[in-house]
N, C-alpha and C positions, 0 to 999 in steps of 0.2 A: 857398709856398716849395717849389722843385724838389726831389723828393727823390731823395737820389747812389745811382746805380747801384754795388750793389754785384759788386766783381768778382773774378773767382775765375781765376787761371792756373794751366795745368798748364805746365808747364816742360820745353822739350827740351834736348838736349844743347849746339845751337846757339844759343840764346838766355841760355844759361846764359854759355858764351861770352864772346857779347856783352855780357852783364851783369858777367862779372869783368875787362874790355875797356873799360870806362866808357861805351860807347854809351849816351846821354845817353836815347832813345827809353823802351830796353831799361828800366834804372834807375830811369826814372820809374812806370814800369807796373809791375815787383818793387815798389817803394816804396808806390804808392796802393793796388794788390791786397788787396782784402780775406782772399785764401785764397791761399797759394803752395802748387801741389801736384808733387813728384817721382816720375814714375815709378821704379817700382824698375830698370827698365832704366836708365833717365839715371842714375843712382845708380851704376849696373856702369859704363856710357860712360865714365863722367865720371874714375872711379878709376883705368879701363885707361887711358885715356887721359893723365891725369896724369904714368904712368911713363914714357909716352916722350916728356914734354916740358921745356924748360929750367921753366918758371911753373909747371908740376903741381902742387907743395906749396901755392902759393898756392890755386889754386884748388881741392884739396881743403880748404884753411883757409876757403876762402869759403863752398863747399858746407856743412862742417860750422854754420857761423856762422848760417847760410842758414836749414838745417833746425831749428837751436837757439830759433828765432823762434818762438812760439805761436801763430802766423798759419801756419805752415808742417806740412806732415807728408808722410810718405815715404808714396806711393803703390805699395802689394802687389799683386799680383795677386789678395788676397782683396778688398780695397778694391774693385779695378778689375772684380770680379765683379756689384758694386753697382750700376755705373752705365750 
């Protein structure tokens, strides 16, 4: 029996996006992701970004929901020293 690759995303600002956008692609690779990782930059992007737009709230509602995942964890600059 094949054994499943497991898969690990880091997460940009664009794809994030697309993920709260329902792009069906996007969604399904958030979904199967064995590790969802946010830079702490995407993390600022996502926030400043939020304010100057009508859907902003939502998608900090999504972010937060996102990160709330035990598969997921916000990516530091001490983290990013790591790898």
């Amino acid at each position: 029996m094949p054994r499943r690759l497991e898969v690990r995303i880091l997460i940009d600002s664009n794809r994030f996006i697309d993920f709260c956008a329902g792009e069906p692609e996007v969604v399904d690779a958030f979904e199967q992701a064995a590790l969802l990782v946010v830079p702490f930059i995407v993390l600022a992007e996502i926030r400043i970004g939020a304010q100057s737009i009508k859907r902003g709230d939502t998608q900090v509602r999504i972010l937060g929901e996102l990160l709330q995942q035990p598969r997921s964890e916000e990516h530091t600059s001490e983290l990013q020293s790591r790898f």
